[in-house]
N, C-alpha and C positions, 0 to 999 in steps of 0.2 A: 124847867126841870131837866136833869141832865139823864142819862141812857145807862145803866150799868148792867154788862154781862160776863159770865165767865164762859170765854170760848179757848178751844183748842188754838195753841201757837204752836208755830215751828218754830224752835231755838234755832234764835240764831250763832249756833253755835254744832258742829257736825260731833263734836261727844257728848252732847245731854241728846234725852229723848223730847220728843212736844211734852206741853203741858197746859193746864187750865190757865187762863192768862185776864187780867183785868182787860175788858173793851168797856172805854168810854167815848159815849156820842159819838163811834164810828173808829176810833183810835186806839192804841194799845200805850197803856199809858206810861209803860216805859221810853217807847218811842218818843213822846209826848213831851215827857221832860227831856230827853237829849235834842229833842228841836227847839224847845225853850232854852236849854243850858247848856250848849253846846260844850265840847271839850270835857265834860265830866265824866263820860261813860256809863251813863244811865241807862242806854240801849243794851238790852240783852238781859238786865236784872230780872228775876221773878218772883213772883207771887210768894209770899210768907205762909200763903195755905196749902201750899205744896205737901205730899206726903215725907219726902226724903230732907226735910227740918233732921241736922244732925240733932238735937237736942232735946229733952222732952220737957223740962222744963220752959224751953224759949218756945214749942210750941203750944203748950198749952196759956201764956200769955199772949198769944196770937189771938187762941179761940177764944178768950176770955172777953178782950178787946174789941174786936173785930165787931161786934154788936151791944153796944153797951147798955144798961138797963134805961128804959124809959125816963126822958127826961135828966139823963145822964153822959158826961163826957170823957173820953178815955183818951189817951195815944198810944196809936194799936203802929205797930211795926206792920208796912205791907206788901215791899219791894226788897228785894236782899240778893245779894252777890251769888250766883250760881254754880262758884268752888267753892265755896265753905259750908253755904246753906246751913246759915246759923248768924245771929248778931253780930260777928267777930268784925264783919268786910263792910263795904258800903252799905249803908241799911236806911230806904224811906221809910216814913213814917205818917199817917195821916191824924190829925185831931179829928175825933169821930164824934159825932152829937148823933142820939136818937130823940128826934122830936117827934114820936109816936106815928103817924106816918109816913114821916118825912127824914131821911136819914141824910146830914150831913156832913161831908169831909171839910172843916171848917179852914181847914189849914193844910199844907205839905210838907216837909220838909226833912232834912237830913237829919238823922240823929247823930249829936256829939258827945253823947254820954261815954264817960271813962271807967266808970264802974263797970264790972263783968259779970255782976248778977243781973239775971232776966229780969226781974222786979225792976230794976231798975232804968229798965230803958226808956227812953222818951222823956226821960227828967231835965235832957240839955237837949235841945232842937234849933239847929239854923233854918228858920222859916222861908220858902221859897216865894217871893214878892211877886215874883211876874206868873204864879199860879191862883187861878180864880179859886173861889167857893166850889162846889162841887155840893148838888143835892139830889138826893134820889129818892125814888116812890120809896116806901120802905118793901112794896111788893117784891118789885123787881130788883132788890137789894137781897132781900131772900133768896129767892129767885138765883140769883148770882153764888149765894154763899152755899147753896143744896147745889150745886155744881160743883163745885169743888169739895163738896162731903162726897158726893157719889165719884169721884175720882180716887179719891183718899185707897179705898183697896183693889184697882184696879193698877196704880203705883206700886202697893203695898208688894202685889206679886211679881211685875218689874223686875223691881230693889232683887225680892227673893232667886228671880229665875237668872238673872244678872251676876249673884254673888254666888247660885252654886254655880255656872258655869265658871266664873274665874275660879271659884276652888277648884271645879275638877281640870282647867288647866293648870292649874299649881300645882296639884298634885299626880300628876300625866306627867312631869319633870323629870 
């Protein structure tokens, strides 16, 4: 059984702020894949449950996914480029099965989808081969996703407190 939580990361990156970040069995799993597939630039991607998803359509197929119904399989978008923050850029993707206590990530991998409706993503996937199965308690999958709902408007004010101060330096001009 494999370990999933959402803990706080430092972006690596000195213009974003930290954010809720996938840790599995000890590992940040963007990390993860750039020590698997080196040269891709996997390191630094995040999480698709982020609050600041430009999009509200692509994020509500995030939530939709992200836990699919009993005995049901989705491909939920779960890693995404941290300038667009939106489908547009690099975008992982996991095959997600809920087998009623046991939730797992059945597969990984890139999405190659060329359509630009949210609906439509995860319709073309390059499957990552040297990425195992992934299975979790379904507790501590929960567990994991009430983490990043309880971050959700803590971001939400961020965003807010971020954009009027760029306004009121724009408009100080």
């Amino acid at each position: 059984m494999n370990k999933i939580e959402g803990i706080l990361d430092k972006s690596d990156y000195e213009d974003y702020w930290d954010f809720i970040n996938f840790h599995i069995d000890g590992y940040w799993l963007d990390e993860k894949l750039d020590e698997i597939y080196p040269n891709n630039m996997y390191k630094g991607l995040i999480p698709t449950l982020v609050y600041w998803m430009e999009q509200e359509d692509e994020k509500a197929i995030v939530w939709k996914r992200i836990l699919p119904d009993e005995n049901e399989t989705t491909i939920c978008p779960i890693l995404m480029c941290p300038d667009d923050n939106d489908f547009s850029c690099t975008l992982i993707v996991a095959e997600v099965r809920n087998c009623g206590d046991l939730i797992q990530w059945k597969h990984i991998g890139i999405d190659k989808t060329k359509k630009w409706e949210a609906e439509k993503v995860g319709s073309t996937v390059e499957w990552f081969d040297k990425f195992e199965e992934l299975n979790f308690s379904k507790s501590d999958y929960l567990t994991m996703l009430e983490t990043f709902k309880q971050q959700l408007p803590i971001d939400k004010l961020l965003i807010e407190e971020h954009m009027k101060e760029w306004n009121d330096k724009k408009m100080s001009r």
